[in-house]
C-alpha positions in Angstrom: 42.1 -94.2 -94.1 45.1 -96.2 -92.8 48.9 -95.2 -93.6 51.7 -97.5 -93.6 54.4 -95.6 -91.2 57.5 -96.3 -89.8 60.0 -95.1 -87.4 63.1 -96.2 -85.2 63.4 -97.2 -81.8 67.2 -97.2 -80.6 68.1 -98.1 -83.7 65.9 -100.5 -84.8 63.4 -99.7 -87.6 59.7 -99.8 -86.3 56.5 -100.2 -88.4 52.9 -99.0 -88.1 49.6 -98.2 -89.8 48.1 -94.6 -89.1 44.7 -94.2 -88.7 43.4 -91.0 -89.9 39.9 -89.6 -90.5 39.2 -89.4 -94.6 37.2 -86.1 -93.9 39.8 -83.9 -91.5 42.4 -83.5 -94.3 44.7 -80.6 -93.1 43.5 -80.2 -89.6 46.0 -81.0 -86.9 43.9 -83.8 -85.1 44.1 -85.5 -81.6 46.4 -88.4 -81.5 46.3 -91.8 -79.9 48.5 -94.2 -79.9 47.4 -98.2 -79.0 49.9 -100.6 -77.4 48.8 -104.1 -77.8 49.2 -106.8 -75.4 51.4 -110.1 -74.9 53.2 -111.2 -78.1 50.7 -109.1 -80.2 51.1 -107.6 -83.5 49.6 -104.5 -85.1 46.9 -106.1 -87.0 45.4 -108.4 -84.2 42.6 -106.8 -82.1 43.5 -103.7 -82.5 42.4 -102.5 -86.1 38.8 -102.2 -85.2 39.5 -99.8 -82.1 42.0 -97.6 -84.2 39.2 -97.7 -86.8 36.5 -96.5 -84.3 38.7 -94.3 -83.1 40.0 -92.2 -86.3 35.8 -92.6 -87.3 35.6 -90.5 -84.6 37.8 -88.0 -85.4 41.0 -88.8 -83.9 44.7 -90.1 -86.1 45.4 -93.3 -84.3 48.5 -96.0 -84.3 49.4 -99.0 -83.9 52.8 -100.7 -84.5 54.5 -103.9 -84.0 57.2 -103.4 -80.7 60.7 -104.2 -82.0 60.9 -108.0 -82.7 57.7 -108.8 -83.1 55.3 -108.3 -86.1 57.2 -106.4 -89.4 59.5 -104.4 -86.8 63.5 -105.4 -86.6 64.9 -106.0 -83.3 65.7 -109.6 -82.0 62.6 -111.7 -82.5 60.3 -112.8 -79.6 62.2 -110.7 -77.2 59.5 -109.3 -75.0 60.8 -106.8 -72.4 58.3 -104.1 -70.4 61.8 -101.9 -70.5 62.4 -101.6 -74.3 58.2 -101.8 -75.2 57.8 -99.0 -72.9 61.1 -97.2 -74.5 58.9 -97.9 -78.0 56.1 -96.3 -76.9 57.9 -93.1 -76.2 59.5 -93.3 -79.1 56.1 -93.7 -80.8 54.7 -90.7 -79.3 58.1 -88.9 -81.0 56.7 -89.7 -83.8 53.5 -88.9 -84.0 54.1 -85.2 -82.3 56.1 -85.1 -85.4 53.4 -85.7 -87.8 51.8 -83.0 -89.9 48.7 -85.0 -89.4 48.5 -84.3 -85.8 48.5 -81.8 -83.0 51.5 -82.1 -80.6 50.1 -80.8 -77.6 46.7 -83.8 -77.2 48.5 -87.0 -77.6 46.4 -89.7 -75.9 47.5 -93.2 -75.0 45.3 -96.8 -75.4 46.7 -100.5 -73.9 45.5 -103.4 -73.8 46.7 -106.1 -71.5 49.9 -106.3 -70.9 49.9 -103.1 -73.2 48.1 -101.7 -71.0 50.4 -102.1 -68.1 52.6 -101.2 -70.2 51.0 -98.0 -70.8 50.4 -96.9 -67.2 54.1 -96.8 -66.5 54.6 -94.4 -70.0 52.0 -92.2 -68.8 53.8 -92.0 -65.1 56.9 -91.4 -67.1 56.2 -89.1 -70.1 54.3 -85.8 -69.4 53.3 -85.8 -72.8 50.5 -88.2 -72.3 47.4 -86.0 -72.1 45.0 -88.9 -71.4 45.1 -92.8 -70.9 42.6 -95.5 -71.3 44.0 -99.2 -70.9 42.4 -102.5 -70.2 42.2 -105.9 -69.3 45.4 -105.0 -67.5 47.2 -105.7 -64.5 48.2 -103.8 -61.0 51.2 -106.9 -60.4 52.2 -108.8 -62.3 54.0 -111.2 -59.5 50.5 -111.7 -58.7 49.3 -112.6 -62.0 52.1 -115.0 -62.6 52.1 -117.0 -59.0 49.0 -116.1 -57.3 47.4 -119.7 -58.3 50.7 -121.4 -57.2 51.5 -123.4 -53.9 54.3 -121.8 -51.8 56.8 -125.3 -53.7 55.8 -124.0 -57.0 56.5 -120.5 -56.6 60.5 -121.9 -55.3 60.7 -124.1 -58.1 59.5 -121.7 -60.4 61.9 -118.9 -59.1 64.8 -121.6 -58.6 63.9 -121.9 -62.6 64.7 -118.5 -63.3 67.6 -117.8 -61.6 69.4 -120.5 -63.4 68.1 -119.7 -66.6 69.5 -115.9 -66.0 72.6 -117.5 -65.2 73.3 -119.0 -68.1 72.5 -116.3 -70.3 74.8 -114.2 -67.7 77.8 -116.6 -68.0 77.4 -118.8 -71.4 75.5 -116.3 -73.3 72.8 -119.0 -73.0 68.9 -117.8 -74.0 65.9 -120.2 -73.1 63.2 -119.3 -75.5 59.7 -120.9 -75.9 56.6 -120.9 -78.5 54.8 -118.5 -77.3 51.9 -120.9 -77.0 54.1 -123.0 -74.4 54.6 -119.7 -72.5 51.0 -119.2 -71.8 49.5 -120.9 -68.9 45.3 -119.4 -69.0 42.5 -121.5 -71.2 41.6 -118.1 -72.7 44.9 -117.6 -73.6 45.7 -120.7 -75.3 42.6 -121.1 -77.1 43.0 -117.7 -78.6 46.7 -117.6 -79.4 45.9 -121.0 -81.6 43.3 -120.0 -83.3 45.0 -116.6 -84.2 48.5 -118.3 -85.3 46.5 -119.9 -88.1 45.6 -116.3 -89.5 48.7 -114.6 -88.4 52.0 -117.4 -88.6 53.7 -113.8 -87.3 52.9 -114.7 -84.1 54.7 -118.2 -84.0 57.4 -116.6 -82.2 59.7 -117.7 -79.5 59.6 -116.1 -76.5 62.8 -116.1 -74.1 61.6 -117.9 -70.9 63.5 -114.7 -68.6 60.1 -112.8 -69.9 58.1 -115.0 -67.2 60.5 -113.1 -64.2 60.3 -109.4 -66.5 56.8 -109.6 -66.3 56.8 -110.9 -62.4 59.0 -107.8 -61.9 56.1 -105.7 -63.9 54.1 -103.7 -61.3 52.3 -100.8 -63.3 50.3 -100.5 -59.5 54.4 -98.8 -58.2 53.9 -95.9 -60.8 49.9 -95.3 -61.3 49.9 -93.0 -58.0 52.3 -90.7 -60.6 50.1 -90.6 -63.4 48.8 -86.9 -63.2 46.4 -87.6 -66.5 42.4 -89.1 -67.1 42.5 -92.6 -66.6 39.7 -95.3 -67.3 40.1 -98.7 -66.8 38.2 -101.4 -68.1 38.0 -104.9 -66.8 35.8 -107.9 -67.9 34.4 -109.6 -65.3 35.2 -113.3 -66.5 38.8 -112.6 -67.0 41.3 -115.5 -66.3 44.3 -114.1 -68.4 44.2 -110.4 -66.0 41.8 -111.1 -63.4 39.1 -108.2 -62.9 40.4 -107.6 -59.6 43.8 -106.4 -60.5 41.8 -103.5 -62.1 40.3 -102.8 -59.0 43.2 -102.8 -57.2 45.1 -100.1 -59.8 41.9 -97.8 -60.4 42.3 -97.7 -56.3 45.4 -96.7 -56.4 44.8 -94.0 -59.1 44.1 -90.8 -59.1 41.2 -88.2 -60.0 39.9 -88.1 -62.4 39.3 -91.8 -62.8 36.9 -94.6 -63.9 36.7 -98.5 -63.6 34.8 -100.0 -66.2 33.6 -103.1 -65.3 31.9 -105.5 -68.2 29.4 -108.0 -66.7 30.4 -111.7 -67.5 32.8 -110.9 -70.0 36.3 -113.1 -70.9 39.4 -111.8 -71.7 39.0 -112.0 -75.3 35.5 -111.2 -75.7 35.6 -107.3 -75.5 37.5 -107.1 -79.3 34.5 -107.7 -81.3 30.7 -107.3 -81.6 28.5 -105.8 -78.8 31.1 -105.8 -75.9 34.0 -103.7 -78.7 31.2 -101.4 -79.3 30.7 -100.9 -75.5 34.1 -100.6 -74.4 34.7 -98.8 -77.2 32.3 -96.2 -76.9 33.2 -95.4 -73.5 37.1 -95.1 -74.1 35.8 -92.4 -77.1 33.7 -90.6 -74.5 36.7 -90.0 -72.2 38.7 -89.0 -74.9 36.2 -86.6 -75.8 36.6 -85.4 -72.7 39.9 -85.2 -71.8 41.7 -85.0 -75.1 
């Protein structure tokens, strides 16, 4: 069964579905809440793992970060800072919930949401257990590790004068958020899904580029004191497989990498591949939450 909800973020109003199981009616169930990934919205990708989820007996949500989807907050403005701030705010609000039990709050990211997600679960002792993936370790690495030494100046020399403007004439550079995307996989799947979701024709200020260069979830996994599984797809030129390597190294017990043989970014969302990721991330929570 799935619940419109909403709740505020510093101020700005936030909404979400909540996923709950039709037959637990009055129990106080396991929580977990799903971040999704760049420039996402609540009902892309994610429904069918908050459905498999709350199937299998947990309340899940999802919700749209502020600016993006039906939340308020300036539109296309993607920040790690104020996504992470909303998913602690989330978690607010589901320990709040009748529906659910306070004390077994779990946490699901995907992609950037799942970086995202590390660094709330280093953060917030009120993560009980995480499972995040496609993600990244660094995401300077991400952004310039295909880029000659020039590039990487240019690109850099770029950024500094964009941050200047918006420092001194209040100036914003903001892109479609099919321009911002520089992977096949990406741009491929971004505009197919703009033709079923015109939501996500959002701009995106180009400062996000140096936010998410800045974004190293691979600084804070050493303090995540939780169950962490990470899953990777093998094929994946958005977060390549081996930044997953690199954080499940750098993580501690108790811990698994998931790795999913000849897999693409994308492809782990739907048919055989959702049901085997899926089913994993459900055994861990079983275990752990």
């Amino acid at each position: 069964m799935k619940n419109d909800v909403q709740f505020y973020s510093e101020g700005s109003l936030i909404k979400g579905h909540l996923y709950v199981p039709e037959n637990k009616e009055g129990e106080a169930l396991p929580v977990i809440v799903l971040c999704h990934g760049f420039a996402g919205i609540k009902e892309l990708l994610l429904p069918a793992y908050a459905e498999a989820f709350s199937a299998a007996g947990y309340a899940a949500l999802t919700f749209d970060y502020r600016g993006f989807g039906e939340s308020e907050g300036e539109e296309g403005k993607l920040s790690p800072q104020l996504q992470i701030q909303d998913i602690r705010n989330a978690i607010t609000f589901v320990q709040s919930l009748k529906e659910t039990n306070a004390q077994r709050v779990g946490l699901w990211g995907t992609s950037f949401g799942g970086a995202n997600a590390v660094v709330t679960a280093a953060q917030d002792n009120r993560v009980k257990c995480l499972a995040v993936q496609l993600t990244f370790e660094d995401g300077e690495r991400v952004i310039t590790g295909n880029l000659s030494i020039e590039e990487i100046e240019k690109l850099m020399s770029t950024l500094m004068k964009v941050w200047t403007k918006s420092v001194t004439r209040n100036q914003t550079m903001k892109l479609p958020v099919n321009k911002v995307l520089s992977d096949d996989q990406s741009i491929e799947f971004f505009n197919k899904a703009i033709a079923d979701f015109p939501q996500l024709n959002v701009k995106i200020p180009f400062f996000t580029t140096l936010e998410t260069i800045e974004h190293k979830p691979g600084a804070h996994v050493s303090a995540v004191k939780v169950p962490i599984l990470i899953t990777a797809a093998e094929n994946d030129a958005v977060n390549p497989a081996q930044e997953s390597r690199i954080l499940f190294e750098k993580a501690n017990e108790p811990k698994e990498l998931q790795m999913i043989a000849g897999a693409t970014h994308y492809e782990v969302y739907e048919g055989e591949l959702f049901q085997q990721v899926s089913k994993k991330q459900l055994e861990w929570f079983d275990k752990y939450l």
